[in-house]
Structures are given as C-alpha cells and as structure tokens.
TORTOR-899348 format. One record per residue (C-alpha): residue number from 1; residue in one letter; x, y negated, z negated. Coordinates in steps of 0.02 Angstrom, whole numbers, m for minus. Each point is the difference from the previous one (the first is absolute). Layout:
+-------+-------+--------+--------+--------+
: lumza : selum :      u :      v :      w :
+-------+-------+--------+--------+--------+
:   NUM :     A :      X :      Y :      Z :
...
+-------+-------+--------+--------+--------+
***
This chain:
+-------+-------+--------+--------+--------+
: lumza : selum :      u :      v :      w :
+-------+-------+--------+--------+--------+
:     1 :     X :   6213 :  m4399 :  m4544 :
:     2 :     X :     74 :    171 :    m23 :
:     3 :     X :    m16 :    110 :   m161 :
:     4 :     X :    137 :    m68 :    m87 :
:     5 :     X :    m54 :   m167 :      8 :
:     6 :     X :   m187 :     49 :    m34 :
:     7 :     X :     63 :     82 :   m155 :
:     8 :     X :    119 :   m136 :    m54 :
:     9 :     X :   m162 :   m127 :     14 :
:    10 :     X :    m99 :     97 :   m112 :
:    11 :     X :    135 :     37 :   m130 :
:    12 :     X :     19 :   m192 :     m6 :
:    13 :     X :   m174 :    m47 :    m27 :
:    14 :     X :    m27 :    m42 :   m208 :
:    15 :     X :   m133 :    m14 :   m120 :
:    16 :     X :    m93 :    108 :    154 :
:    17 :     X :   m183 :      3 :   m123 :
:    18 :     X :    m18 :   m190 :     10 :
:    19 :     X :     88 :     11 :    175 :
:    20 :     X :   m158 :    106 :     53 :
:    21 :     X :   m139 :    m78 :   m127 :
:    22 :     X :     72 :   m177 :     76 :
:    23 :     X :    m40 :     57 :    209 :
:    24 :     X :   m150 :     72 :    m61 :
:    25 :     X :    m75 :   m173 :    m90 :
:    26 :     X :     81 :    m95 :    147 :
:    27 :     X :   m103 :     91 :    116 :
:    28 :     X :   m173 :    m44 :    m93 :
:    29 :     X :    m32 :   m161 :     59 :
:    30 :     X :     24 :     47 :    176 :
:    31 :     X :   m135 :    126 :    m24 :
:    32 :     X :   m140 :   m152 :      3 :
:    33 :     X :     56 :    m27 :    174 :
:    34 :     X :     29 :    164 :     71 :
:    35 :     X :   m143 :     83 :    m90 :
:    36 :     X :   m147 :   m122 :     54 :
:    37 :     X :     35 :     m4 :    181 :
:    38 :     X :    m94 :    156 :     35 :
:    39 :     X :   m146 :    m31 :   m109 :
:    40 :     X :    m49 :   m169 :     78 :
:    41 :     X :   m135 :     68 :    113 :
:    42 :     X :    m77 :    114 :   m118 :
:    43 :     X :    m12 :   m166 :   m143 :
:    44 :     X :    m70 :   m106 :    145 :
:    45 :     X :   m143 :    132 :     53 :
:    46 :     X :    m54 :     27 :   m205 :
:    47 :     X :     m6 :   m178 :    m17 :
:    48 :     X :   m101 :    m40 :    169 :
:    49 :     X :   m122 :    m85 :    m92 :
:    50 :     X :    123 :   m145 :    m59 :
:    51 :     X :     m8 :    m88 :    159 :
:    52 :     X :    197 :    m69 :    m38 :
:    53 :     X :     69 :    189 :    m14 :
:    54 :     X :    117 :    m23 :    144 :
:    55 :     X :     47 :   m150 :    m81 :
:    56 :     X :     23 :     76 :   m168 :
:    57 :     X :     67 :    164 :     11 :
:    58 :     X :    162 :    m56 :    105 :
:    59 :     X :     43 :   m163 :   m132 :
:    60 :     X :    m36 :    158 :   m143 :
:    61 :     X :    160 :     68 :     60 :
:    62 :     X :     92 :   m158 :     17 :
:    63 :     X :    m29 :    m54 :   m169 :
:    64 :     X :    121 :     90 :   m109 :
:    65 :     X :    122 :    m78 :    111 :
:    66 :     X :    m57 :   m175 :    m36 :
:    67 :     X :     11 :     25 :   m200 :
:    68 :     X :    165 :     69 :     20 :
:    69 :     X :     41 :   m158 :     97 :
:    70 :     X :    m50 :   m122 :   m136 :
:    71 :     X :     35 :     99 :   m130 :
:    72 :     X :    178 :     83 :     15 :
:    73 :     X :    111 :   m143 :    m61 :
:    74 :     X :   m111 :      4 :   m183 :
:    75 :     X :     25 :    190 :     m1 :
:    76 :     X :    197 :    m26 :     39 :
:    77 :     X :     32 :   m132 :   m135 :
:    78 :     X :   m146 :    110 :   m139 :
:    79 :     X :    152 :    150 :     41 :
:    80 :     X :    140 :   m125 :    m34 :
:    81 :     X :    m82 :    m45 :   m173 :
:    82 :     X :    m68 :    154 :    m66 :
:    83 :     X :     73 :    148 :     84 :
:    84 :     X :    m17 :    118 :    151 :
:    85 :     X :    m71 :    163 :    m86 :
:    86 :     X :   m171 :    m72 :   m103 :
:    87 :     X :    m54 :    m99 :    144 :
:    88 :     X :     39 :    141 :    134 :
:    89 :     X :   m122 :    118 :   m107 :
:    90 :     X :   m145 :   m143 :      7 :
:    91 :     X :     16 :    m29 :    167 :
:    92 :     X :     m2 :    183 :     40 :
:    93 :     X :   m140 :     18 :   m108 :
:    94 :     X :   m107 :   m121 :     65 :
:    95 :     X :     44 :     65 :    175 :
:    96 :     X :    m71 :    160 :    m21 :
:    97 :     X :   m160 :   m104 :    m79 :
:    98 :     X :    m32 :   m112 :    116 :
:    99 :     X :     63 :     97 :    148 :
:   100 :     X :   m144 :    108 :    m36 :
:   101 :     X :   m127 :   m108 :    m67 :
:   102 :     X :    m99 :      5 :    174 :
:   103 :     X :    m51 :    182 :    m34 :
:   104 :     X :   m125 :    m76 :   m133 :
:   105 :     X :    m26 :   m138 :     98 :
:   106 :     X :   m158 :    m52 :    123 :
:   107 :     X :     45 :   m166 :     51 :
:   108 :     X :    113 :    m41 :    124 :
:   109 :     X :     30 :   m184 :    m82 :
:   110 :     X :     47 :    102 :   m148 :
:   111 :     X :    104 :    121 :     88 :
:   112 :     X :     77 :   m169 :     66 :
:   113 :     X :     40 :    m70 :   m157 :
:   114 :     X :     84 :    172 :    m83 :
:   115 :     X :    113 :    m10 :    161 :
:   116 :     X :     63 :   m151 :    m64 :
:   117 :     X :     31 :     51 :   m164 :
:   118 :     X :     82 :    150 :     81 :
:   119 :     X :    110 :   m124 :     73 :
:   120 :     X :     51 :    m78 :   m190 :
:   121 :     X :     55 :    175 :    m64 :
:   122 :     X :     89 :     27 :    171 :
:   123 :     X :     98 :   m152 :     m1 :
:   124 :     X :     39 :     47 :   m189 :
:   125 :     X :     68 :    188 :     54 :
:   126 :     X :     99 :    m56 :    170 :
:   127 :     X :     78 :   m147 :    m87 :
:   128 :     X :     68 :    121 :   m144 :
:   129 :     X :     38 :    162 :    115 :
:   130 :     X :    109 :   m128 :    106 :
:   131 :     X :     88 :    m65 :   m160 :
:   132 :     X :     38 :    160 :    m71 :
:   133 :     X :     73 :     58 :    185 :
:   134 :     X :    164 :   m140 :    m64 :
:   135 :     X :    m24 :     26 :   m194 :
:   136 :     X :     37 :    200 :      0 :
:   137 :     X :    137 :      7 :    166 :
:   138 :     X :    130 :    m67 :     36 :
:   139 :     X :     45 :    m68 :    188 :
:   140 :     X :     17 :    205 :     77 :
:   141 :     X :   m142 :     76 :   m100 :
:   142 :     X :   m121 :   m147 :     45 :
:   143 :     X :     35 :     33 :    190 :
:   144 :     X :     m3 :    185 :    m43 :
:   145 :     X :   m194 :     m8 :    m61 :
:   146 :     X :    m56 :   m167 :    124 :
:   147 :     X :     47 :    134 :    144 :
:   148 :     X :    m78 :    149 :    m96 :
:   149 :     X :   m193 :   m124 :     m1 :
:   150 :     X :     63 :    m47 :    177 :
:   151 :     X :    m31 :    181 :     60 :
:   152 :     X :   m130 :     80 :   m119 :
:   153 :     X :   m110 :   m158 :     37 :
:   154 :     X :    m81 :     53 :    191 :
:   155 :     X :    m44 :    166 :    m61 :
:   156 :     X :    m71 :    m42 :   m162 :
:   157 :     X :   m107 :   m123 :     94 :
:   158 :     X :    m34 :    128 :    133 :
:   159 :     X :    m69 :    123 :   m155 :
:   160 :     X :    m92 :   m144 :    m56 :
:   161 :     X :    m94 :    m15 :    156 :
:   162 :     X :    m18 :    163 :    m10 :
:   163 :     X :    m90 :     14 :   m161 :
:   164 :     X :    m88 :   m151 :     48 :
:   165 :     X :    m93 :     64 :    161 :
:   166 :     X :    m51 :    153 :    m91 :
:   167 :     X :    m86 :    m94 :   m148 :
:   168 :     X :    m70 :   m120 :    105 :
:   169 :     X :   m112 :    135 :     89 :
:   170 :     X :    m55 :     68 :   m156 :
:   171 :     X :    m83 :   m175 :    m73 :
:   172 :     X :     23 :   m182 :     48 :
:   173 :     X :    109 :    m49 :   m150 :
:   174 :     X :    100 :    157 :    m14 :
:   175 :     X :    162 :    m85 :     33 :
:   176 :     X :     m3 :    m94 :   m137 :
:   177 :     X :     39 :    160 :    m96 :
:   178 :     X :    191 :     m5 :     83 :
:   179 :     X :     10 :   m139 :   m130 :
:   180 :     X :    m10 :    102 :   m167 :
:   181 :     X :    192 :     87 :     58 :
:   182 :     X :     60 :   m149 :   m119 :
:   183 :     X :    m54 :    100 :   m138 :
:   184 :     X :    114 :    122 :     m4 :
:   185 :     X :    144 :   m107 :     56 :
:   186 :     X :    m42 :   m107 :   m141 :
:   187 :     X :     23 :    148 :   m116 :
:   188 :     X :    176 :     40 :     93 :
:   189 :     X :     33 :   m182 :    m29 :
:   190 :     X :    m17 :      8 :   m177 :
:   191 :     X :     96 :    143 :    m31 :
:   192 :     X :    171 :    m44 :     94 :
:   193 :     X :    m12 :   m194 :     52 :
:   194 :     X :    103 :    m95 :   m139 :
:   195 :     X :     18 :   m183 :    m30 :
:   196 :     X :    178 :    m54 :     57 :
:   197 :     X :     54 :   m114 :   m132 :
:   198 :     X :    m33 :    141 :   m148 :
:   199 :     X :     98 :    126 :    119 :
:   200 :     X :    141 :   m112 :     13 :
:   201 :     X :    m10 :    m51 :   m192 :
:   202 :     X :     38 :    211 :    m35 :
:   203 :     X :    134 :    m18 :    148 :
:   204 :     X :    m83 :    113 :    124 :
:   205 :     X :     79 :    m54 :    171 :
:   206 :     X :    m92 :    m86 :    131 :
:   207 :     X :      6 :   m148 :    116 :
:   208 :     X :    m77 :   m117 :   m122 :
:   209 :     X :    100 :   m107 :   m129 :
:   210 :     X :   m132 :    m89 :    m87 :
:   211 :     X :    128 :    m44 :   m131 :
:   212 :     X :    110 :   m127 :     89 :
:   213 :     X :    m61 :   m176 :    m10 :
:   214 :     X :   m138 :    m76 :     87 :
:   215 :     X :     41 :   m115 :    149 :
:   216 :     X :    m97 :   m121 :     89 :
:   217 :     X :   m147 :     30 :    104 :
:   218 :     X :     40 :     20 :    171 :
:   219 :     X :   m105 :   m119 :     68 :
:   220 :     X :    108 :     m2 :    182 :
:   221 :     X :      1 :    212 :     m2 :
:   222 :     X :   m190 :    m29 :    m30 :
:   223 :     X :    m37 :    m97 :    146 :
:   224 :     X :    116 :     92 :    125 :
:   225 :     X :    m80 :    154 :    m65 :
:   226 :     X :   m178 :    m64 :     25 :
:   227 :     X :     43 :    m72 :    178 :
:   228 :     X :     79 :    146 :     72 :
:   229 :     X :   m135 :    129 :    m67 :
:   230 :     X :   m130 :   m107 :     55 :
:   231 :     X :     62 :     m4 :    190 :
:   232 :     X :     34 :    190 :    m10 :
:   233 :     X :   m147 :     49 :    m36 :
:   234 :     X :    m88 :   m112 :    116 :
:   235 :     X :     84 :     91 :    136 :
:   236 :     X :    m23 :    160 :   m100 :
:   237 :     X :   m192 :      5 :      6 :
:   238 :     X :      8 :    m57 :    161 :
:   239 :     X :    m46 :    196 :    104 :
:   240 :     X :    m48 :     71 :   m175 :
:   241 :     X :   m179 :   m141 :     22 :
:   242 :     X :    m17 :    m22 :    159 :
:   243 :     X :     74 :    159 :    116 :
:   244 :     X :   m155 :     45 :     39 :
:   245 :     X :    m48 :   m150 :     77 :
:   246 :     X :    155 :    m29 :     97 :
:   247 :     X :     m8 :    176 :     68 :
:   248 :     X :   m147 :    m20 :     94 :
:   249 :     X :     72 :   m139 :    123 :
:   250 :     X :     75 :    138 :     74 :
:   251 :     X :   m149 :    115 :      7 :
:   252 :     X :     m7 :     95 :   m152 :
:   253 :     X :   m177 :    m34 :    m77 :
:   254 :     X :    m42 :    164 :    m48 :
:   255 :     X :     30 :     32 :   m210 :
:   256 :     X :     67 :    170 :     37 :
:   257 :     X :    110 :    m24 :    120 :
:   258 :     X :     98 :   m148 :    m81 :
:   259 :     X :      3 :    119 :   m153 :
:   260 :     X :     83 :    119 :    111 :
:   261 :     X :    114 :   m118 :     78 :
:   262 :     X :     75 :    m65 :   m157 :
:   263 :     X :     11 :    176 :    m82 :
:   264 :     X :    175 :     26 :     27 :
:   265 :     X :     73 :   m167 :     16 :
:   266 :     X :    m57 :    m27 :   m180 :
:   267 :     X :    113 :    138 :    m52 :
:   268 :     X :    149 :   m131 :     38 :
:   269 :     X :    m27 :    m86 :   m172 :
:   270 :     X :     82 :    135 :    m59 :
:   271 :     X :    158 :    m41 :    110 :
:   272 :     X :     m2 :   m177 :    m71 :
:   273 :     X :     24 :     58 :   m151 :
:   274 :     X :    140 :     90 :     61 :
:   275 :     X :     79 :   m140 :     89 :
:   276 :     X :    m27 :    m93 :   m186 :
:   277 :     X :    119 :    142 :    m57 :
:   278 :     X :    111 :    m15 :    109 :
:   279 :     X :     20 :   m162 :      1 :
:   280 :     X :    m17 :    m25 :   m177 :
:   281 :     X :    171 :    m27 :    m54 :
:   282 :     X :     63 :   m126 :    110 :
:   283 :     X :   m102 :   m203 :    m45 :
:   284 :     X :   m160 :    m42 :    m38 :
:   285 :     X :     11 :   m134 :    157 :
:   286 :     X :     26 :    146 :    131 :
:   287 :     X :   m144 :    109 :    m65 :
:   288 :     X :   m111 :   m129 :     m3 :
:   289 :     X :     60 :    m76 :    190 :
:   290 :     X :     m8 :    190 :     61 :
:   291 :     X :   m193 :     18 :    m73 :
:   292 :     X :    m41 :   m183 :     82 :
:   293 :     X :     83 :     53 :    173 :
:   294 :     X :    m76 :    173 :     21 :
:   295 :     X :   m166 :    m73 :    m80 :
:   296 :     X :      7 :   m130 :    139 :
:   297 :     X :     54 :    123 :    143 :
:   298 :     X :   m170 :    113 :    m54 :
:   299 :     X :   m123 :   m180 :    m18 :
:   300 :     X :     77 :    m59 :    173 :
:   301 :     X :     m8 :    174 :     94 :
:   302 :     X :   m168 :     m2 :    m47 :
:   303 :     X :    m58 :   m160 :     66 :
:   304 :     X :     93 :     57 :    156 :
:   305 :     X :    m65 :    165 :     37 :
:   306 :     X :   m102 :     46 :    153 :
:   307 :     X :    m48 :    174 :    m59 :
:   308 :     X :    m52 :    106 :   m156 :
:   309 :     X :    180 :     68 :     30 :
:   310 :     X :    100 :   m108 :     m4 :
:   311 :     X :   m105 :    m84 :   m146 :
:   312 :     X :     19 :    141 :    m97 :
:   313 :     X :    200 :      9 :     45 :
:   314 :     X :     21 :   m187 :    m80 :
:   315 :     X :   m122 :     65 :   m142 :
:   316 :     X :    142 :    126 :    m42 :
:   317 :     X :    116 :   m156 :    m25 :
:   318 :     X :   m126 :    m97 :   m122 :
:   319 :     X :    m24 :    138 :    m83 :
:   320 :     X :    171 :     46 :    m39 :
:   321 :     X :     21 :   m183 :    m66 :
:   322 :     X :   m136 :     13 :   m104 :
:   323 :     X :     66 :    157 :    m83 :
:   324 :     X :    144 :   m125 :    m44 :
:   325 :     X :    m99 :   m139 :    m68 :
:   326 :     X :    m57 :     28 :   m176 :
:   327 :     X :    169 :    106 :    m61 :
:   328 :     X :    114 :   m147 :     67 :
:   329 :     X :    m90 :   m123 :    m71 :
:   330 :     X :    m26 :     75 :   m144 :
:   331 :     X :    193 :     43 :    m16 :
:   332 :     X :     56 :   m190 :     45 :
:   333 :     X :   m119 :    m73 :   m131 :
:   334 :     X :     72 :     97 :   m135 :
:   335 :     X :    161 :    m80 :     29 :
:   336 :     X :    m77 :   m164 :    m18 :
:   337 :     X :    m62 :      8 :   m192 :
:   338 :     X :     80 :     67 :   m157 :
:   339 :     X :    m72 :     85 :   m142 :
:   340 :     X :    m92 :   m120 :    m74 :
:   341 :     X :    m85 :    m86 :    143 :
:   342 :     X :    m40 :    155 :     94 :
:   343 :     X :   m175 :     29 :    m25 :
:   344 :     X :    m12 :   m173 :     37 :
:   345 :     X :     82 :     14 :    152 :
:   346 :     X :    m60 :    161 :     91 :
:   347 :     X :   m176 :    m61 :    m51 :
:   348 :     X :     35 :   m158 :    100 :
:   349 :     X :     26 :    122 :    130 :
:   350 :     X :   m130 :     98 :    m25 :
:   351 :     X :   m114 :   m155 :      9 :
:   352 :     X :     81 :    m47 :    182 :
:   353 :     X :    m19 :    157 :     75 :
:   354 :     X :   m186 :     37 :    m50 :
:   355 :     X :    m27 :   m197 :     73 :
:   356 :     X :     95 :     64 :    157 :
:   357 :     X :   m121 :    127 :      4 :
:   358 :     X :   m147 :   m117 :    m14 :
:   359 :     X :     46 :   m134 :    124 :
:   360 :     X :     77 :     82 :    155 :
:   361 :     X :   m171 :     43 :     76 :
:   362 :     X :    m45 :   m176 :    m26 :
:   363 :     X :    167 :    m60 :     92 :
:   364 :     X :      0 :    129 :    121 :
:   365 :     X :   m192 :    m16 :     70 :
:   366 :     X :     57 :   m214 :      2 :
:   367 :     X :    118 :     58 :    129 :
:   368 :     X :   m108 :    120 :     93 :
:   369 :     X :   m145 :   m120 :     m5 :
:   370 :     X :    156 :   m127 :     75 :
:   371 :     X :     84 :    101 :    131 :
:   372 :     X :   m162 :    104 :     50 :
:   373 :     X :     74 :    162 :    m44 :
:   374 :     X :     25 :    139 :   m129 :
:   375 :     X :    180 :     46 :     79 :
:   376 :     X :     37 :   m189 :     38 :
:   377 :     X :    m26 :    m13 :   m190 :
:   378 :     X :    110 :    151 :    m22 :
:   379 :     X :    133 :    m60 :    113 :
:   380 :     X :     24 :   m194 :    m81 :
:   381 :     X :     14 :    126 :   m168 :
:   382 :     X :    126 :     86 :     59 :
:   383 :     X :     98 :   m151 :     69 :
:   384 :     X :    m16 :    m78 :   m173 :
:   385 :     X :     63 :    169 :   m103 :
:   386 :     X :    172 :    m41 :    139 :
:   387 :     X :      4 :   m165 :    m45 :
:   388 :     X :     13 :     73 :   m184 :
:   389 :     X :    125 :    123 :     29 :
:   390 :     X :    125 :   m140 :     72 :
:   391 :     X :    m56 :   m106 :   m135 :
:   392 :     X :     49 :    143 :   m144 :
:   393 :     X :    183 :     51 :     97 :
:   394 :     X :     58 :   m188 :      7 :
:   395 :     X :    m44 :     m2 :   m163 :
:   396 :     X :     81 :    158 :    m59 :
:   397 :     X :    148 :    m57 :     84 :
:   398 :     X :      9 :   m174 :    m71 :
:   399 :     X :     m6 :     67 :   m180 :
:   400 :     X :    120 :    142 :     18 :
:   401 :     X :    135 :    m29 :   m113 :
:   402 :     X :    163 :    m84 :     94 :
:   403 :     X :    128 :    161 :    m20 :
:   404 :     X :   m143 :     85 :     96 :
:   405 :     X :     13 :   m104 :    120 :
:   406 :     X :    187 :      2 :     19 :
+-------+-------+--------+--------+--------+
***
C-alpha cells in the first residue's frame, strides 16, 4: 500500500470519533478472554483451599462467553426497539461494574457469578458496537473501519497481556483492574456516539435510513447467518483452545518454548486482515471460501506435522485465516439485515459466535478422545473447514446473478 493510497484511506474514513470510540468498545469484550489467561494460576494458588479451584477458575473465564451466548438475540431485538445509544451506555456501564466487581470480592462462587453478569453487559455492548459498524457507514467506510479493528486488535491484546502480567504480580486480583478502562470510554461514548434515527431525522448523512418502511423479518437471512457463524467459529477457536495441547504431540511441552514458537506466527493475524482488504471488494462468497480454505490448510497442516517447524509453518496459515474471520463475517452479515432489524440481526450473530466459542472444545476433545489424537483431531478439522470452502464457492457460484455468469 504505498503513500498515496495510505493517505487516500484515511481521507475516506468518516465520522472518525465514533469510528475510533466504536473499535475501542468492540475490543472490550475480548478483554475477558485475553485478560484472564495469565492470571489463572495465581486465582488457583489464592483459592487452594476450595478444593474445586482448578475446576472453578478455568469455567470463571468461560462464563461471560456463555451469557453472551444466551443472551445476544434479547440484546439485538432490546436495540431494534429502543435504540443503540441508551443501551450502549448501560451496558458499558455495567461492564466497568461488574468487570471489576472481583476486586471487592472474596469468593470465587461470587467472582463466578459477576463473570456472568459481565457476560449480560458484554453481549449488550458487542451486539450494539456491531450494529452501529452498518448504521453510521456505508458499504467502503464499513470495510474501511472492520480492517482498521482487524489490525489494532493483536496489539491491543498484546498490551493487555501486558498490563495483565504486571498486575498480576503485584496482588492476586489485580487484573481485574484492566476492567475499569470502560470508564473512560464510557465518557467518550457519551460525548460523540449519537443515536442514528435522530441523526438521520436532522439529515446528517450516514449509512442508516431508519425512515424507509419496515420490512419483514428476515427469518431465512437469520438462519443462514446463525449457521454459517456458528461453523466459523467452531473452526475459529479451534488452535486459539487447544494449541497448546496439540503442540506437544510433536514434542513441545515446555510453556516457554511454545510461547516462543508461536511468537511470530501470531503476528500473521495481522496479514489476514490484510488479505480481508484486499479482498474486500470483490463477494461475500469468495471471502468467506478463501477464510474456510486457508483456515483448513493451517487445521490440516497441523494434524500433519512431524516437527515444531513445520507446525509452526501451518500455524502461520491458521493464523492468517483467523485474522480474516471476524471482519468478513462481520462485513457479510451486515448485508443481510436492514435498518430496522439490525440489532436484531448482528445480535443473532453475536449469540452464534460466543456459542462457537463455547462448544468447539467440547467437539474437538469428542474427536480426539475418537481418533486418539490431538493432531488427528486437528486434521478431521481441517478436512471439514475444505469441505466448507467447496460448499461456500458452489454456492457463490449458483447465486451469482445470470449476466455474471455470461
């Protein structure tokens, strides 16, 4: 991308506040993954005397996920009915609240329970971020800021790691603080966010057109929405829960050297993003085939490899994939819903992805308890992400319009 191009990107990008408050608030939720991961052993040894710590302490960080699960689709049609703006601000709110609860808290059932309630305001704030993304851009700008959170994502999780490992040797609950930087964003929030329909009511331009009439729920959109997402991010959690486990079948037990392995071939989610962009003007169809073939090159190579070499070589190919998975998807549901069933809509999708999330381990250890193997898991993964990719070109092709065709 040379300097003309760079400059031409960033001249095009409108309403750049929200653009930035919107990858910001998209990026909270993620935080109750990213953010617990290094904390686990330090909540397991102050809770030693609860003999079901080990127990405990990993389904802690699992259950924001599960609330957003179940409770997505409410959140999507609540956005639908009463508007984006108030219920982003709760939701925010209560994030900071209950994402930090646990530094007042002693018991880890307790802790347990705020994470779930974490997981209500989350599903609130992803489900409105994700609806605003289509409300404020049209078709270019959406891509435009989908590709920007493609690339700032890795290194604001890397900062959040960071952070984390820092206040986690200070006191046992110290990463809970990460939690209260919803605070300010709620403050940024209120001072630039603005509810779409008023906007368009004093003719400001964006994507939205909450004025036209209201069509029919798209029950079929929802369902091919739900589907798809749902298989994605199956395959999408795939590495992200269980690389660890899959990397020692081919020696690598030590922590430190599987962080050291992966170092730089999790850098390529950044070049997904990039094949997103470049790929994001031609269909829907051939951005999500291109994710499910690379996805299924990385999953096979994998279950394939004989070293830590060239396991780390197909790691580079799943993780460029996965760099592609949340923008395209993101970018092809947005086609799928107008105005006024949009909330409705991405939190359908919302509510598949976060149930992705919470039942690939359980599908993927079936297999591995099936085939005997980690990387004979890994490779029937892989085989079924191909099987998707043909799937998603014959049907790209079939629905291309005829003088296409021609």
């Amino acid at each position: 991308m040379g300097v003309q191009a760079v400059a031409n990107f960033y001249r095009d990008l409108t309403l750049k506040p929200q653009g930035v408050i919107v990858v910001l608030a998209a990026f909270l939720p993620i935080i109750a993954i990213v953010a617990m991961g290094p904390a686990v052993p330090s909540m397991i040894q102050h809770f030693a005397n609860d003999p079901d710590a080990r127990a405990k302490v990993p389904a802690m960080i699992g259950a924001p996920g599960l609330a957003m699960a179940l409770l997505a689709p409410f959140a999507g049609l609540l956005v639908d009915r009463y508007g984006r703006r108030p219920l982003l601000l709760l939701c925010t709110a209560l994030y900071g609240i209950f994402g930090s609860a646990p530094l007042l808290l002693t018991d880890l059932d307790h802790i347990y329970y705020s994470r779930l309630l974490l997981g209500v305001s989350e599903a609130g704030i992803l489900t409105v971020v994700n609806t605003l993304i289509g409300d404020y851009w049209d078709d270019k700008g959406r891509k435009n800021w989908l590709f920007l959170q493609g690339l700032l994502g890795p290194f604001l999780a890397g900062f959040v790691a960071l952070i984390v490992g820092y206040a986690t040797a200070v006191q046992w609950n110290g990463v809970f603080f990460v939690y209260l930087v919803a605070f300010p964003i709620w403050a940024a929030m209120f001072i630039w966010l603005f509810e779409p329909k008023k906007a368009a009511e004093k003719w400001l331009s964006i994507a939205a057109e909450p004025q036209t009439a209201k069509t029919p729920f798209p029950w079929t959109s929802v369902v091919q929405v739900a589907s798809v997402t749902l298989f994605c991010s199956m395959l999408y959690y795939v590495f992200i829960i269980n690389g660890a486990l899959v990397f020692r079948e081919v020696g690598v037990t030590e922590p430190q050297n599987y962080a050291a392995i992966i170092f730089i071939p999790q850098f390529f989610i950044l070049a997904g993003a990039a094949v997103f962009k470049l790929l994001s003007n031609h269909s829907h169809w051939l951005q999500l085939g291109t994710f499910l073939l690379m996805m299924g090159v990385g999953l096979a190579g994998m279950g394939l490899a004989t070293t830590p070499a060239l396991m780390a070589a197909a790691l580079i190919v799943q993780q460029t994939a996965a760099g592609m998975t949340v923008p395209a998807l993101i970018n092809w549901t947005q086609t799928k819903f107008d105005y006024h069933h949009r909330g409705t809509g991405m939190g359908m999708w919302t509510a598949a992805f976060f149930l992705g999330q919470s039942q690939s381990p359980r599908l993927v250890h079936l297999i591995d308890a099936s085939v005997g193997s980690m990387q004979g898991a890994f490779l029937i993964a892989g085989c079924i992400a191909f099987g998707g990719a043909v799937l998603t070109v014959l049907i790209g092709t079939a629905t291309r319009p005829v003088a296409l065709r021609a």
